[in-house]
C-alpha positions as CSV (number, residue, x, y, z in Angstrom):
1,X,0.0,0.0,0.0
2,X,1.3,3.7,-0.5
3,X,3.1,5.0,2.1
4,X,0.1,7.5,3.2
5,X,-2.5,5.1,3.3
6,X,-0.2,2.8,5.1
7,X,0.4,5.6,7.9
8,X,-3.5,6.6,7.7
9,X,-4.4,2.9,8.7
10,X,-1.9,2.9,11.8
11,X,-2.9,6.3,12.6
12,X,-7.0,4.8,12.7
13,X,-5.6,1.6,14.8
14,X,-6.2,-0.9,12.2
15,X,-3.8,-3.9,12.4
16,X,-1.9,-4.9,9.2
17,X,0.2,-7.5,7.8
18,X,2.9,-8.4,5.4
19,X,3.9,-11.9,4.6
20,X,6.8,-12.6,2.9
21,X,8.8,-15.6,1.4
22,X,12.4,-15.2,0.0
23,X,15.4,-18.2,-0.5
24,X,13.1,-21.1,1.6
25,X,12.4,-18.6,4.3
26,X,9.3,-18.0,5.1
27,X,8.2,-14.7,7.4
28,X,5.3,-12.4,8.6
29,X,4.7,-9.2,10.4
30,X,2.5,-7.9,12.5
31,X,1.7,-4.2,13.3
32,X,-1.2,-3.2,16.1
33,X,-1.9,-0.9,18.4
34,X,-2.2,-1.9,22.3
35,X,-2.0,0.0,25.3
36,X,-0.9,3.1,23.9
37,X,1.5,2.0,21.7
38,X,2.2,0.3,18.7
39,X,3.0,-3.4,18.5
40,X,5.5,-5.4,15.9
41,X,5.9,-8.9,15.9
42,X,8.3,-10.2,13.4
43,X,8.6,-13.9,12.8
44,X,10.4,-15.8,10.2
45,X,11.0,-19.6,9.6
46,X,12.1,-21.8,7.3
47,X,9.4,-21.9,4.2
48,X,6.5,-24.9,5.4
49,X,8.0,-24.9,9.0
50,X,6.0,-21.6,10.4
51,X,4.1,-24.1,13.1
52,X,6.9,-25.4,14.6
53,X,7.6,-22.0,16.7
54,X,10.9,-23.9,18.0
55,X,12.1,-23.3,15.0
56,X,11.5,-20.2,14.2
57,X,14.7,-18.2,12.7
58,X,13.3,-14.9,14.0
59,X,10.3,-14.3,16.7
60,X,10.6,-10.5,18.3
61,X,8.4,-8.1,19.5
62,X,9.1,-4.5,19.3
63,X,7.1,-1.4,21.0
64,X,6.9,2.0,19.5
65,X,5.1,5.1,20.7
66,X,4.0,6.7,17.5
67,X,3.5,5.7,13.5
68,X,6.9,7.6,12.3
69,X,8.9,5.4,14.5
70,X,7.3,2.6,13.5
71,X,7.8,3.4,9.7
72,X,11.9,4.4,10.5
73,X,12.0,0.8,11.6
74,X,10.3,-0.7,8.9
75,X,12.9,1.5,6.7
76,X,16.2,0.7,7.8
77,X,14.8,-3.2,8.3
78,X,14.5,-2.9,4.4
79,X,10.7,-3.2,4.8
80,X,8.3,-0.4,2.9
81,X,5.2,0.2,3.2
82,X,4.4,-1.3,-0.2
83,X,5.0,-4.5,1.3
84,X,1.8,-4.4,3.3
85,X,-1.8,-5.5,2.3
């Protein structure tokens, strides 16, 4: 989604998603808003394996207070806002 409607969504507390799959990895991640701040969950496994949370490559969790830090995050991950659905 473009980058303003992407902010737009966060800004109205609407959860979204991007799921990705790249070289037989397989990944999602979350953004919400809880509590007063944002939410990110970031989980990647190996592509077929995303059950099995043992073995999960990458499981974190990561708390922002507004939309911009959120979307610097997502930028120097290498994640745009395109990405999400």
């Amino acid at each position: 989604m473009r980058k303003q409607v992407f902010v737009d969504r966060l800004n109205s507390r609407r959860a979204i998603s991007y799921r990705y799959t790249s070289v037989n990895l397989a990944g999602l991640v979350n953004i919400w808003f809880h509590k007063n701040h944002f939410v990110l969950s970031w989980e990647e496994c190996k592509d077929g394996d995303q059950w099995n949370e043992d073995n999960y490559t990458r499981d974190q969790l990561y708390n922002f207070v507004d939309v911009d830090a959120v979307v610097k995050f997502l930028e120097n991950s290498g994640i745009a806002s395109e990405f999400f659905a």
